[in-house]
C-alpha distance (Angstrom), angle and dihedral (degrees) to the residues before:
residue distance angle dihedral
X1 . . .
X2 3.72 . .
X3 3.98 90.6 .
X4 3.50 94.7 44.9
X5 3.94 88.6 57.9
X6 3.54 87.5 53.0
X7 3.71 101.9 46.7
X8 3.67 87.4 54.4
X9 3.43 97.9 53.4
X10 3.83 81.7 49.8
X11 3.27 86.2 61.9
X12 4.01 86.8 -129.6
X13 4.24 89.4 129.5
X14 3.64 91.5 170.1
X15 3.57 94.5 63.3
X16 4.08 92.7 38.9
X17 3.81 93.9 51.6
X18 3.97 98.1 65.1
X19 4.05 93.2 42.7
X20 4.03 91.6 48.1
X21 3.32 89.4 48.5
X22 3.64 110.7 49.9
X23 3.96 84.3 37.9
X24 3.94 86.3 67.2
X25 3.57 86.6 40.8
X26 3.85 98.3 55.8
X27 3.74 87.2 37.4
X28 4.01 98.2 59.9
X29 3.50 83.6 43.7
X30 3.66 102.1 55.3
X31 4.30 93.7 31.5
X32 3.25 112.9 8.2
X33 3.79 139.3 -106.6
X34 3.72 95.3 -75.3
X35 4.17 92.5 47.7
X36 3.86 110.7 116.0
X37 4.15 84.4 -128.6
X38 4.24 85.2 57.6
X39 4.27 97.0 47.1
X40 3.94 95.7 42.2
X41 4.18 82.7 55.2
X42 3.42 90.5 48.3
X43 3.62 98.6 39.5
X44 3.92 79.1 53.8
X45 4.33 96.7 43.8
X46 4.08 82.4 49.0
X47 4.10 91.1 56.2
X48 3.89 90.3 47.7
X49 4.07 89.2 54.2
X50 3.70 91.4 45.4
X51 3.88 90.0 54.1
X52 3.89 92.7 45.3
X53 3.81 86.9 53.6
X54 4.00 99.9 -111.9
X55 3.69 91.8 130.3
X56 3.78 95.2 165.3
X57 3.74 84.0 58.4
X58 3.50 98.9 51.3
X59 3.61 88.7 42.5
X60 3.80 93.4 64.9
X61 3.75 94.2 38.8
X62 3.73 96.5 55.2
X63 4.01 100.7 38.6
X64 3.88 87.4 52.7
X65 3.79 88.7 47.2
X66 3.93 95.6 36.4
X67 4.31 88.8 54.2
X68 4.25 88.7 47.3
X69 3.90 92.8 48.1
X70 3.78 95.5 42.0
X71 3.91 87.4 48.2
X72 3.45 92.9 42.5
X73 3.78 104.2 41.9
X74 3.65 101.4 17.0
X75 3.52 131.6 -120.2
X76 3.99 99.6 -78.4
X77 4.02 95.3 54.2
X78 3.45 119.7 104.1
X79 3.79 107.4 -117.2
X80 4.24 84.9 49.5
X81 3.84 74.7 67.5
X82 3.82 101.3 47.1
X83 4.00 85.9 52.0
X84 3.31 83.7 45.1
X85 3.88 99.6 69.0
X86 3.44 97.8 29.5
X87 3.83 88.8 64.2
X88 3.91 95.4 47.9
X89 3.57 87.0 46.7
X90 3.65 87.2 52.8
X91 3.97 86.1 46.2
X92 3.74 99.2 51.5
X93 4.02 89.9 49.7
X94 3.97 86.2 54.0
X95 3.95 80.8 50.4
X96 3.62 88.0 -116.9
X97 3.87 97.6 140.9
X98 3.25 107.3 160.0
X99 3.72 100.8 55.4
X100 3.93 86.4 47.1
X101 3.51 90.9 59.3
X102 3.63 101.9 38.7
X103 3.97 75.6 49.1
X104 3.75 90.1 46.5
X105 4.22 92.0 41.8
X106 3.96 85.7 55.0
X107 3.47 92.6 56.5
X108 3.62 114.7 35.4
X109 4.21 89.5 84.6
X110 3.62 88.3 54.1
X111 3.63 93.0 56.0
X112 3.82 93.6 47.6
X113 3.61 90.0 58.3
X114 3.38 100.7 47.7
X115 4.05 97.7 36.5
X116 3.85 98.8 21.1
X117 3.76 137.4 -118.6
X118 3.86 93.1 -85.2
X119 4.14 97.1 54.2
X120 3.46 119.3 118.5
C-alpha cells in the first residue's frame, strides 16, 4: 500500500509491516499471486522485513517476487529493475556481496537504457 510505503520511509516499521502485509494479502486474494497488483505488495512487504532486520524473510519474499516479475515483465522492464536492487540490497545486508554485485553488474545496462548514461 501507499501508506505502508510511507511509513517505511518514516522509518515507523511497526506500523508499515501490518499494512504491507495485509495489502499482499487482499491482493492474492482478489488477483492472484502472479497479478502485477500482488508482486508490487510484496516487493513492498519484502522492503519492510529488510528494514526490521528479518533478512531471511525478506530474502524469500523478494526472490519469489524477483523470479515472477522477471518472468512476467522480462528482464529489460523497469520494475524487473526495481526488484532488482531491492534484492541486492537485501544481499549485501546478508553480506552476500558477490551475488549483489553480479546482481548489480546485470543490471546497471538496463538502467542506462531506460534512465540514460548522464542520470544521477
Amino acid at each position: 500500500s501507499g501508506l505502508a510505503s510511507i511509513l517505511r520511509l518514516l522509518k515507523r516499521l511497526d506500523e508499515a509491516e501490518p499494512l504491507a502485509s495485509k495489502s499482499q494479502t487482499i491482493s492474492t486474494d482478489l488477483v492472484g499471486s502472479r497479478h502485477l497488483i500482488t508482486l508490487s505488495a510484496s516487493h513492498e512487504l519484502a522492503a519492510v522485513v529488510h528494514d526490521l532486520g528479518r533478512l531471511d524473510e525478506a530474502l524469500s519474499l523478494q526472490m519469489e517476487t524477483f523470479t515472477a516479475i522477471k518472468d512476467a515483465l522480462g528482464e529489460r522492464h523497469f520494475q524487473t529493475t526495481k526488484v532488482t536492487l531491492l534484492l541486492a540490497r537485501i544481499y549485501v545486508s546478508l553480506q552476500r556481496k558477490g551475488e549483489a554485485l553480479d546482481l548489480l553488474t546485470s543490471v546497471e545496462p538496463v538502467i542506462a537504457e531506460v534512465l540514460g548514461v548522464s542520470h544521477p
